[in-house]
C-alpha positions as CSV (number, residue, x, y, z in Angstrom):
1,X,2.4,6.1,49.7
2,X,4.7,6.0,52.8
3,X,4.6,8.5,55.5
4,X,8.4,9.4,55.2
5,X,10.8,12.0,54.7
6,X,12.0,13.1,51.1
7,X,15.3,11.1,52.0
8,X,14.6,7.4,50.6
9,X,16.0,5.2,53.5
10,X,19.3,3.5,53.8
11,X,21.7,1.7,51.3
12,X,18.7,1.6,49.0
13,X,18.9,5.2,48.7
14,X,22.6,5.2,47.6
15,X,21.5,2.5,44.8
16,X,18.9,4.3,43.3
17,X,21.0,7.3,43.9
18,X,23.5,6.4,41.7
19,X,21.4,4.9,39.0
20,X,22.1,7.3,36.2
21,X,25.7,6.9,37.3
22,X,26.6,2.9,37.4
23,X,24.6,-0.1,36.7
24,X,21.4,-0.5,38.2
25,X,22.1,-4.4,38.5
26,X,23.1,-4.0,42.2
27,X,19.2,-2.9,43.2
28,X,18.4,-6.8,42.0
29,X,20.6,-7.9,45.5
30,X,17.9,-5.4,47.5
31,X,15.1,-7.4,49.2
32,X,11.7,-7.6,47.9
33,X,10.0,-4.7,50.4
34,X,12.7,-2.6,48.9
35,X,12.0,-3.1,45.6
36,X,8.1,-2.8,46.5
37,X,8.8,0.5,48.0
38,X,10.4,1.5,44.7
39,X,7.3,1.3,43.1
40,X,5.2,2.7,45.8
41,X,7.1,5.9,45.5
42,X,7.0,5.0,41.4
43,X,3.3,5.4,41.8
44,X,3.1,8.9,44.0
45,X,5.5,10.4,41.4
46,X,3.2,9.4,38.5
47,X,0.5,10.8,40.6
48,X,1.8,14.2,41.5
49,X,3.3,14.9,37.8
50,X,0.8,13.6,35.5
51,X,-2.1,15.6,38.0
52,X,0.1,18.5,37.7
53,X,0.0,18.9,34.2
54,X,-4.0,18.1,33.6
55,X,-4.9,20.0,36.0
56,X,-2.5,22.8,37.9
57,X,-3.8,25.4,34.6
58,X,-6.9,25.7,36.2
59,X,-7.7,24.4,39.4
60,X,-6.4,26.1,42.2
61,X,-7.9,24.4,45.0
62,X,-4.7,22.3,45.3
63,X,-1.3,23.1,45.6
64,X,0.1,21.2,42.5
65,X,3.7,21.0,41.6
66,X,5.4,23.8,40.2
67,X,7.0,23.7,36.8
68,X,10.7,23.4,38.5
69,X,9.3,21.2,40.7
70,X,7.4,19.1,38.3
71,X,10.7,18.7,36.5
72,X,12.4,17.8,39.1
73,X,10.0,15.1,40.2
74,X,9.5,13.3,36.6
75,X,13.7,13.0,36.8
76,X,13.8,11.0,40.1
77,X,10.4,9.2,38.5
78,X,12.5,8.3,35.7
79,X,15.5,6.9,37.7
80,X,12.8,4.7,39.6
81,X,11.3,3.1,36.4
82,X,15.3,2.7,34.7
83,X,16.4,0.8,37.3
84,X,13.2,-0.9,38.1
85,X,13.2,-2.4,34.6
86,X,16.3,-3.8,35.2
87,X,14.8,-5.9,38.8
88,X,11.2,-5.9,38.1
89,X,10.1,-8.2,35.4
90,X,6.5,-6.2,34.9
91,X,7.8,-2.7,36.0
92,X,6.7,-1.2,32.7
93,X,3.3,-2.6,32.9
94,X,2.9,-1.6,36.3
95,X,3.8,2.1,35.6
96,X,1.8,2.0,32.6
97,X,-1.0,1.4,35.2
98,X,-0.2,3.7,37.4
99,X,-0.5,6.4,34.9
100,X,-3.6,5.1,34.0
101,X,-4.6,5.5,37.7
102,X,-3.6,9.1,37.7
103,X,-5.6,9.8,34.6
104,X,-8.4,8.5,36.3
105,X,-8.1,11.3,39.4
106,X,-10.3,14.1,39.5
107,X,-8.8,17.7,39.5
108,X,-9.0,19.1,43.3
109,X,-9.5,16.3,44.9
110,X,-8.3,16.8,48.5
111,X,-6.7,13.0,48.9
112,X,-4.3,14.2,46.2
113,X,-2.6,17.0,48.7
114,X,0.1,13.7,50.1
115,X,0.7,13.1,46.8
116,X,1.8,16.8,45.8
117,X,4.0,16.7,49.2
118,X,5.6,13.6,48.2
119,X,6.5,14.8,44.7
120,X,7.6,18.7,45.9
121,X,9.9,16.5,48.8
122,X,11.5,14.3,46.5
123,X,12.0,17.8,43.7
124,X,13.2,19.0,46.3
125,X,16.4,16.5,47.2
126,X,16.8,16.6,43.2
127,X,16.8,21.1,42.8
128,X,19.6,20.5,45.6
129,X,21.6,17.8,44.3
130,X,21.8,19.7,41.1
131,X,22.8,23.0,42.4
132,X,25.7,21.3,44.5
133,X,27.1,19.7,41.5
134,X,26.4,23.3,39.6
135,X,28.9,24.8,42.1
136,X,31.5,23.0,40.3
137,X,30.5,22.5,37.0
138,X,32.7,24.7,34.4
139,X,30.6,24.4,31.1
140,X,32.6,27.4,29.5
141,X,36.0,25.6,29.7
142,X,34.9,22.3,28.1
143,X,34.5,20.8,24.5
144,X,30.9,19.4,24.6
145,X,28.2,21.1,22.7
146,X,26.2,23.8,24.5
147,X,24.4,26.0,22.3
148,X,23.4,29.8,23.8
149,X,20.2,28.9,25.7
150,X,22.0,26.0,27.8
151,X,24.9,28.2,28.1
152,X,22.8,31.0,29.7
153,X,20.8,28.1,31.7
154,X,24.2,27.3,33.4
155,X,25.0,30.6,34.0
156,X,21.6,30.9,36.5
157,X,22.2,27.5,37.3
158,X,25.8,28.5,38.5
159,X,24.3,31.7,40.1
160,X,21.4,30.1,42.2
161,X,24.3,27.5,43.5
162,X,25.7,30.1,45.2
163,X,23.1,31.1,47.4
164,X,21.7,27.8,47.8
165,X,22.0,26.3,51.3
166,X,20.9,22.4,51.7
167,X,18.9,21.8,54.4
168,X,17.9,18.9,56.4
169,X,19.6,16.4,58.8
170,X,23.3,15.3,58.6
171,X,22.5,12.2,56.3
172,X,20.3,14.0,53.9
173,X,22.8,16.8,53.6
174,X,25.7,13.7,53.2
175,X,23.7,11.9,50.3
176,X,22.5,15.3,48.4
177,X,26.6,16.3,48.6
178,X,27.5,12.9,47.5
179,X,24.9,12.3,44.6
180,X,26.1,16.3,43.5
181,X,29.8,15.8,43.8
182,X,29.0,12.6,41.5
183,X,26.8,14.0,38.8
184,X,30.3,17.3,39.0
185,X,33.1,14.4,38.1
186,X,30.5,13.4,35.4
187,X,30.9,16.8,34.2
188,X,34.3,17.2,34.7
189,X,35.4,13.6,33.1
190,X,33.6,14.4,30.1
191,X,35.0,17.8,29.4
192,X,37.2,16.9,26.2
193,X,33.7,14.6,25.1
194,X,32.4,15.7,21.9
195,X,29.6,13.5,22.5
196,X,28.7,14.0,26.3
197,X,25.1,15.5,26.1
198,X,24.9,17.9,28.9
199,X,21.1,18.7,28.4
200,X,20.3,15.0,29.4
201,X,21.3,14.9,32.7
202,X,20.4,15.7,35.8
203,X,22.2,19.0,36.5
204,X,21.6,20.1,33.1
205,X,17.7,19.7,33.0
206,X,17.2,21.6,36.5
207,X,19.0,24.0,35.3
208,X,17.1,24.7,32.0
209,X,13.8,24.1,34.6
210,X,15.0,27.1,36.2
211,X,13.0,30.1,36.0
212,X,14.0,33.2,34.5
213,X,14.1,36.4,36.9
């Protein structure tokens, strides 16, 4: 696992940042260390959520992932491994080892503290690139489906946007407003959709992760 920021690095971020919005076939033009860092970071995700949920119940020697946080992790995890698939001709093999590795960790072990970083830094840029787009969003005046529990899920959602404040330096702030203003048009160009699933997406699934207060 690299030794680096949340903020995946350069035009490689933008790619996978947009790859629940456009075609993942653009990563394929990324050079091979890119793509090999993809599944590096593939492989710390699988670590920190599949440890999470064997083991956060009832160990407490490590800090595992928090069920927000878990969510948001196993999002960006899914991302990696959908445009991967597209580049990588054994990326589903290789993941399906990596969970195998995970399986095969023991509950408290100290080398897995990196890995819970990782995975609560990457959550992280997720929870904030939802609850920019959430400052937007106006589920109430559109046509979609929401039934009661997502409509009260957006409501928190709409009420944590307000107080949340994105930290970081001047190009993580940039890419967590531009992957949120992306994942708002989303919202906004599907209004009069019938069939636009909001639960599926990014925004929708933090904010259903959201805890109740």
């Amino acid at each position: 696992m690299s030794d680096r920021s949340s903020l995946l690095s350069g035009a490689f971020a933008v790619l996978l940042g947009t790859a629940l919005l456009a075609p993942a076939t653009a990563l394929a033009q990324e050079s091979q260390p890119e793509l090999e860092q993809m599944m590096v970071d593939a492989d710390a995700l699988v670590v920190s959520t599949d440890v999470t949920t064997r083991c956060a119940l009832y160990d407490t020697s490590v800090s595992y992932l928090t069920p927000l946080e878990q969510v948001a992790a196993q999002i960006r995890l899914g991302e990696i491994a959908a445009a991967a698939a597209d580049v990588i001709a054994d990326a589903p093999d290789r993941i399906a080892r990596m969970r195998a590795g995970a399986a095969a960790r023991e509950c408290g072990d100290p080398d897995l503290v990196p890995y819970m970083d990782f995975g609560r830094q990457i959550a992280r840029d997720v929870i904030d690139i939802a609850l920019f787009a959430w400052r937007s969003i106006d589920v109430p005046g559109c046509n979609y489906f929401a039934d009661d529990d997502f409509m009260r899920a957006a409501e928190r959602a709409a009420a944590a946007a307000e107080q949340a404040e994105i930290e970081g330096g001047t190009s993580r702030i940039t890419y967590i407003e531009q992957r949120g203003a992306a994942w708002a048009e989303v919202f906004a160009s599907n209004c009069s959709n019938l069939g636009f699933e909001p639960v599926e997406t990014l925004p929708g699934r933090i904010a259903l992760a959201l805890p109740i207060q």
